[in-house]
C-alpha positions as CSV (number, residue, x, y, z in Angstrom):
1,X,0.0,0.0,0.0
2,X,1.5,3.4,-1.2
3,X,1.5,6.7,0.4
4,X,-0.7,8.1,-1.1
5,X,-3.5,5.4,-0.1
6,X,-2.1,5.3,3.8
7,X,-2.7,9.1,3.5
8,X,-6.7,8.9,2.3
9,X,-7.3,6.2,5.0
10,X,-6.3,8.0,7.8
11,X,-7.8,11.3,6.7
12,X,-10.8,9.3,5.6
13,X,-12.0,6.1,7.4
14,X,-10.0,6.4,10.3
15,X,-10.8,9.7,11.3
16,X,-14.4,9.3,11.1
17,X,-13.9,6.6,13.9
18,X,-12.7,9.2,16.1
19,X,-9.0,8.3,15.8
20,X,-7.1,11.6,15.5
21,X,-4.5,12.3,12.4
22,X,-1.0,11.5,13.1
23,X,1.6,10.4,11.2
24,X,1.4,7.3,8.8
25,X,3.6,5.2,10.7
26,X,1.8,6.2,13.7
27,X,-0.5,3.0,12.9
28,X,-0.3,-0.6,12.9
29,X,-0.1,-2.5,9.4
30,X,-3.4,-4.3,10.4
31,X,-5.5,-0.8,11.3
32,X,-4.2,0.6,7.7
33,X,-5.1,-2.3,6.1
34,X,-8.6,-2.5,7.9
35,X,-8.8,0.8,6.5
36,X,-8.4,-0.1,3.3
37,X,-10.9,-2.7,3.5
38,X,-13.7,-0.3,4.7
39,X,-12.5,2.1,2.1
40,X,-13.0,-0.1,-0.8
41,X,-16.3,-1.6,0.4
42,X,-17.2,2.4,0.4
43,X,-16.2,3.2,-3.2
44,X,-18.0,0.1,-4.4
45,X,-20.9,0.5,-2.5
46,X,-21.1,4.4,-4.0
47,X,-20.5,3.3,-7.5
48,X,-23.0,0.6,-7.1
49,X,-25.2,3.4,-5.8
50,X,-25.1,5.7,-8.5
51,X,-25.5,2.9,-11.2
52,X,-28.6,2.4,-9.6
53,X,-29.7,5.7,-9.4
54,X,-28.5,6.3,-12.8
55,X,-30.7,3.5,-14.2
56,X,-33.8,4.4,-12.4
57,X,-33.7,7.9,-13.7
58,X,-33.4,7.1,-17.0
59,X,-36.1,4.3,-16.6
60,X,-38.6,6.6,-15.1
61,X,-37.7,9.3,-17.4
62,X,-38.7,7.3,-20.4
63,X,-41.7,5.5,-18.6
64,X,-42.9,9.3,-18.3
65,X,-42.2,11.1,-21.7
66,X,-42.1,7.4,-23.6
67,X,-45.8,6.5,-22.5
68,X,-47.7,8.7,-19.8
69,X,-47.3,12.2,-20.5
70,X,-48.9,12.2,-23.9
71,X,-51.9,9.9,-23.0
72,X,-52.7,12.0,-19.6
73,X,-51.7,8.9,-17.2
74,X,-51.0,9.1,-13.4
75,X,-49.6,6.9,-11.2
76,X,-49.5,6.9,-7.3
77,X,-47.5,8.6,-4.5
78,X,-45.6,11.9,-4.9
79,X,-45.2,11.3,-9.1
80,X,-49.0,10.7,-9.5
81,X,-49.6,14.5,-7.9
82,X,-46.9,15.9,-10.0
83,X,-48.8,14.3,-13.1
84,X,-51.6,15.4,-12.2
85,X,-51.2,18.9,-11.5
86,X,-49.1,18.6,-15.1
87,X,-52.1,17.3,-16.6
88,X,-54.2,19.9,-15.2
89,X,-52.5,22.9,-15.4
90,X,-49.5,22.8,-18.0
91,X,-46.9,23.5,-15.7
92,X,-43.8,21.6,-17.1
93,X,-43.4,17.9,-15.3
94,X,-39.6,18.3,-14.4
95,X,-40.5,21.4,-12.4
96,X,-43.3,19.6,-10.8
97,X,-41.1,16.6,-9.4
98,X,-38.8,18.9,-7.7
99,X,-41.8,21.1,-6.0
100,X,-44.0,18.1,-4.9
101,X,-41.1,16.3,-3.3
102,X,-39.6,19.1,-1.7
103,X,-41.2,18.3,1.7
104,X,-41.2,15.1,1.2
105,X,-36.7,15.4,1.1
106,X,-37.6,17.4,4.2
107,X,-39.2,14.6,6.1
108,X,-36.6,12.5,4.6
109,X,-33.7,14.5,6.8
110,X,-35.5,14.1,9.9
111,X,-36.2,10.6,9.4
112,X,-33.8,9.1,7.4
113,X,-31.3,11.3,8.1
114,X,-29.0,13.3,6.2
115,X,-27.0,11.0,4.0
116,X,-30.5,9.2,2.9
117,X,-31.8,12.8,2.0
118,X,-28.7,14.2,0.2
119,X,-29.2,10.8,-1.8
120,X,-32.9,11.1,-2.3
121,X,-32.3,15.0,-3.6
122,X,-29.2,14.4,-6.5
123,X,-31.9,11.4,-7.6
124,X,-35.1,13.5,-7.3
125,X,-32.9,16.6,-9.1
126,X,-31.4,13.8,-11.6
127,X,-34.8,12.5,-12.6
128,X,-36.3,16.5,-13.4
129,X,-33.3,17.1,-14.9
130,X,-33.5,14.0,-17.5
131,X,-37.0,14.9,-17.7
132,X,-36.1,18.5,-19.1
133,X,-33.2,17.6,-21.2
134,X,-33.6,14.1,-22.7
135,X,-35.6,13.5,-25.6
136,X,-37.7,10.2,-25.7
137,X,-39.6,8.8,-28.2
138,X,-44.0,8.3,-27.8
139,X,-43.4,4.8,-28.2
140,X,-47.4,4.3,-28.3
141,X,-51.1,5.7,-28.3
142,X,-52.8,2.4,-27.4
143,X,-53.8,2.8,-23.5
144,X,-53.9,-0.1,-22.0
145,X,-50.0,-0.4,-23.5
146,X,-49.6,3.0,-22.2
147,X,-51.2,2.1,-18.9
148,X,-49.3,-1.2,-18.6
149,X,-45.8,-0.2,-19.3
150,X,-45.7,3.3,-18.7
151,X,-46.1,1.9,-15.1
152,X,-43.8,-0.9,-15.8
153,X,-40.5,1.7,-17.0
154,X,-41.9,4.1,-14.1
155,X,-41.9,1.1,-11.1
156,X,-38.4,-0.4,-12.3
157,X,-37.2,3.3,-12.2
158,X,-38.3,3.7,-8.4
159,X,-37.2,0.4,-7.5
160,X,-33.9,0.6,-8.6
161,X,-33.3,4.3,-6.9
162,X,-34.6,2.0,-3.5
163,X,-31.8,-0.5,-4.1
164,X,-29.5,2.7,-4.7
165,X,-30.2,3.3,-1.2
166,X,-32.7,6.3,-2.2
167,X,-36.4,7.2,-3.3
168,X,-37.0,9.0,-6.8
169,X,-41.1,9.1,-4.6
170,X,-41.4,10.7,-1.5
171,X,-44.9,9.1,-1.0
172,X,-43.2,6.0,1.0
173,X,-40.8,8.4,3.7
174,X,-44.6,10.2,4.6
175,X,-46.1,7.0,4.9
176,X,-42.9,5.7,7.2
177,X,-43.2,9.0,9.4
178,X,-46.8,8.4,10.0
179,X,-47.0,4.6,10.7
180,X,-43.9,5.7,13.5
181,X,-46.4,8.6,14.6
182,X,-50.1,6.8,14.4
183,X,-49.2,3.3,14.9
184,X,-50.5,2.4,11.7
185,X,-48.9,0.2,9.0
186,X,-47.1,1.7,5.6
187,X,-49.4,-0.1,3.8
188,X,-52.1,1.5,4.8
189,X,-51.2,4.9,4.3
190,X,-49.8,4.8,0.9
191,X,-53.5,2.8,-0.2
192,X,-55.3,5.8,1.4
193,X,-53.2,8.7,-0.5
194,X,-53.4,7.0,-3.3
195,X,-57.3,6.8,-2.7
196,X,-57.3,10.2,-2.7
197,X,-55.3,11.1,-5.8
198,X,-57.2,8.6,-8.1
199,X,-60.0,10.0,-7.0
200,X,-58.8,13.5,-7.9
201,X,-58.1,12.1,-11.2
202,X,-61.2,10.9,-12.1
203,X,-63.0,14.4,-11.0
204,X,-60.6,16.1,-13.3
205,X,-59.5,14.4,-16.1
206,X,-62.0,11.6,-16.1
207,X,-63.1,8.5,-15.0
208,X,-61.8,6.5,-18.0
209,X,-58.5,7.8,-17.4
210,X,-58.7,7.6,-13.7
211,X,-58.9,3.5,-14.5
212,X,-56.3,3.3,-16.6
213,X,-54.1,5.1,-14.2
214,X,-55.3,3.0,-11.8
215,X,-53.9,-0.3,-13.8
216,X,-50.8,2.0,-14.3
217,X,-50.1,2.6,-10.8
218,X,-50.7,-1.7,-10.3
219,X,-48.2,-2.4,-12.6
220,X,-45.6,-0.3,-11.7
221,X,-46.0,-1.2,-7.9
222,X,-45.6,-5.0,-8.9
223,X,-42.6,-4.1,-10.8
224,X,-41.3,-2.2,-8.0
225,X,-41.8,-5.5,-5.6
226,X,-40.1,-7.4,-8.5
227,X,-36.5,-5.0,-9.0
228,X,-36.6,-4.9,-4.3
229,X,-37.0,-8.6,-4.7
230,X,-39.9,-8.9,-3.0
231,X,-38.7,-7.0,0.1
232,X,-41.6,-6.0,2.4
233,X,-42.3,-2.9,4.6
234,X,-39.8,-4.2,7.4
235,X,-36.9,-6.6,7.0
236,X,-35.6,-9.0,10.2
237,X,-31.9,-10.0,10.3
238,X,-30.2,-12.4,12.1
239,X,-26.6,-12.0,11.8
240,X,-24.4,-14.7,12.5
241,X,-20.5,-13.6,12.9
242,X,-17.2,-14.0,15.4
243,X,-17.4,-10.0,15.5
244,X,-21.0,-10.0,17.2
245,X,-20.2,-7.2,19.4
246,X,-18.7,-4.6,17.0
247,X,-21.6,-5.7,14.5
248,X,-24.3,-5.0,18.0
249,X,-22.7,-1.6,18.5
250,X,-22.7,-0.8,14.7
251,X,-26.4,-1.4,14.9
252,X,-27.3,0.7,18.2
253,X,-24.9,3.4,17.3
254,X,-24.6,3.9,13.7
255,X,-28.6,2.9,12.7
256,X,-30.3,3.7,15.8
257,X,-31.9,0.7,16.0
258,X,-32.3,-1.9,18.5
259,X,-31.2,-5.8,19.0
260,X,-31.9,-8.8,20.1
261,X,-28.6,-11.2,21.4
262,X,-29.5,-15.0,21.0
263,X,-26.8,-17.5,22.5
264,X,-26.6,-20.5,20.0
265,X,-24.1,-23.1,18.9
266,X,-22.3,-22.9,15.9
267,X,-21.9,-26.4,13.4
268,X,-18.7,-26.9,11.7
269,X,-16.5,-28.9,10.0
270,X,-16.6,-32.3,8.9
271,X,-17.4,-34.5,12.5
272,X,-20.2,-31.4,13.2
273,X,-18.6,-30.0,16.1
274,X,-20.5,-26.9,17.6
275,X,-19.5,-24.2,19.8
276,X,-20.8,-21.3,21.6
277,X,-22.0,-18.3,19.5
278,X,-24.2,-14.8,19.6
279,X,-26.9,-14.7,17.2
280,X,-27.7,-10.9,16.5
281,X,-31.2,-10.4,15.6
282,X,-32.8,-6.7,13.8
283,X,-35.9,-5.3,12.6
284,X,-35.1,-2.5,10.1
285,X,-36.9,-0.9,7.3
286,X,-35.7,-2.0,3.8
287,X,-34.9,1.7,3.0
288,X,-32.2,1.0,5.7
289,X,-30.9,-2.4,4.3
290,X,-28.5,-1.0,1.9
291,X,-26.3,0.5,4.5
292,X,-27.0,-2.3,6.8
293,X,-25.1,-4.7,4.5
294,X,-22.3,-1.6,3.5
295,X,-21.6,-1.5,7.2
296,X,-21.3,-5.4,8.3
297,X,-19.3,-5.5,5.3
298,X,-16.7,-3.3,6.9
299,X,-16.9,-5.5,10.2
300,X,-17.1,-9.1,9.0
301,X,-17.5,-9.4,5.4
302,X,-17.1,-13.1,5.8
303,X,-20.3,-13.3,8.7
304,X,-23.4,-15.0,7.9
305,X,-26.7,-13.6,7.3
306,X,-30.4,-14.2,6.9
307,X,-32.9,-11.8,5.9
308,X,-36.9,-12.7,6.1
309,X,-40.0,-10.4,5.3
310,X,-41.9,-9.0,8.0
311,X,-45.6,-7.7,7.8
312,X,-45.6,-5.2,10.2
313,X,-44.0,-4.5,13.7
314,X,-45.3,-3.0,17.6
315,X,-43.2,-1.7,19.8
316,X,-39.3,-1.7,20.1
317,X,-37.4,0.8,18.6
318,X,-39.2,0.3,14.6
319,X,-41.6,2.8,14.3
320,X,-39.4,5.3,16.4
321,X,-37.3,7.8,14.8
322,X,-33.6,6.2,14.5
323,X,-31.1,7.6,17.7
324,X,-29.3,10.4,16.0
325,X,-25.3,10.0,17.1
């Protein structure tokens, strides 16, 4: 390792864990090259990231001009209002998206926090921007095809921003805040705004198109469950690993979030002998799961880990807003 990489470490990774600058030979060949490690899970996870995001802009910028603008289409959540009000008024879609999900990046900072929101703005500001600039063809006047893919291009284009670790739709961080506030689930609220806003649509531009955007809306929120892999609401984790502690503190510190310490027995080898091990068990939303995995990367990229759906949560630490350290 040269210089020159020693130097971005301990500027870098090592000084956001608190350890002061110093000289480079001030630290051990193992901490540097722990470093390193984090460091390049870090730049992999952020080009990863922007791929995503890149990809879901583009998607959702052609599911937009390449079906649904032309024909009059909405969809749900925070992209379905900014149709809508297009559709209504004439005011240019790409300066509609950055209104309508202004305080919806707003509730993002308080409840996400800050590095979720800064994410959430370049991809909300990246998908106006394509919007504005890029030319796409009208692929097609039929509606149903309209209906069925615009929503298709529109739901791959918000799924893959969620695996990018953002939202291009603010709809789901005000449905987060106020299942954490009422008590009620996510699913819930999102079914009831988007109750609302179909019904908006049918008083203004119709009933017939109304039900179309209504099969729009379907298929893009299958194809969003499709590109998350199915992932529901909330996500448990049990996390298997010799670093169980630093992986606990990770959790409490970093995420906010609470755990649960199960003490199993560990199979290995060939006879099957076991030995004594802590089983770290998590409920997080999936809008958390990307850095989830980033961060027990860093600590134990070699730890086991199982991930199952769950419904809906009461109580713990869930459906309060994350410890802020």
């Amino acid at each position: 390792m040269n210089h020159f990489w020693r130097k971005i470490i301990i500027n870098t990774i090592l000084k956001n864990q608190g350890q002061t600058e110093g000289n480079v030979n001030d630290y051990s060949k193992y901490r540097l090259a722990k470093g390193f490690l984090e460091l390049k899970i870090t730049l992999i996870r952020y080009m990863k990231d922007a791929l995503l995001l890149t990809a879901g802009i583009f998607a959702a910028s052609f599911g937009f001009k390449g079906f649904l603008l032309t024909n009059y289409f909405i969809d749900g959540g925070a992209t379905g209002i900014a149709l809508l009000i297009s559709g209504i008024t004439g005011i240019p879609l790409y300066l509609l998206i950055v209104c309508v999900n202004i305080p919806f990046f707003i509730l993002a900072y308080k409840v996400m926090g800050r590095n979720f929101a800064i994410k959430t703005a370049l991809a909300i500001g990246g998908l106006a921007l394509c919007v504005a600039t890029v030319n796409f063809p009208n692929v097609t006047n039929d509606n149903l095809l309209v209906a069925i893919f615009g929503g298709f291009f529109l739901g791959a284009g918000i799924g893959l921003a969620v695996r990018g670790g953002a939202v291009i739709d603010g709809t789901e961080v005000l449905a987060i805040f106020l299942s954490k506030k009422f008590g009620t689930t996510i699913g819930d609220i999102i079914i009831l705004i988007n109750i609302l806003i179909f019904s908006a649509a049918a008083y203004f531009l119709g009933v017939e198109i109304a039900m179309y955007s209504m099969i729009t809306y379907l298929s893009a929120s299958k194809t969003l469950d499709f590109i998350v892999e199915g992932i529901e609401e909330y996500i448990g984790v049990s996390i298997i690993s010799s670093h169980s502690d630093e992986i606990r503190e990770m959790i409490i510190n970093k995420l906010g979030r609470g755990v649960t310490i199960y003490t199993g027995k560990r199979g290995f080898g060939t006879r099957g002998e076991t030995r004594d091990t802590d089983i770290i068990y998590t409920v997080i939303t999936r809008l958390e799961l990307n850095r989830l995995n980033t961060e027990i990367q860093k600590i134990d990229h070699h730890c086991f880990v199982v991930m199952n759906s769950v419904k809906d949560t009461k109580g713990g630490m869930i459906k309060k807003r994350p410890l802020k350290h």
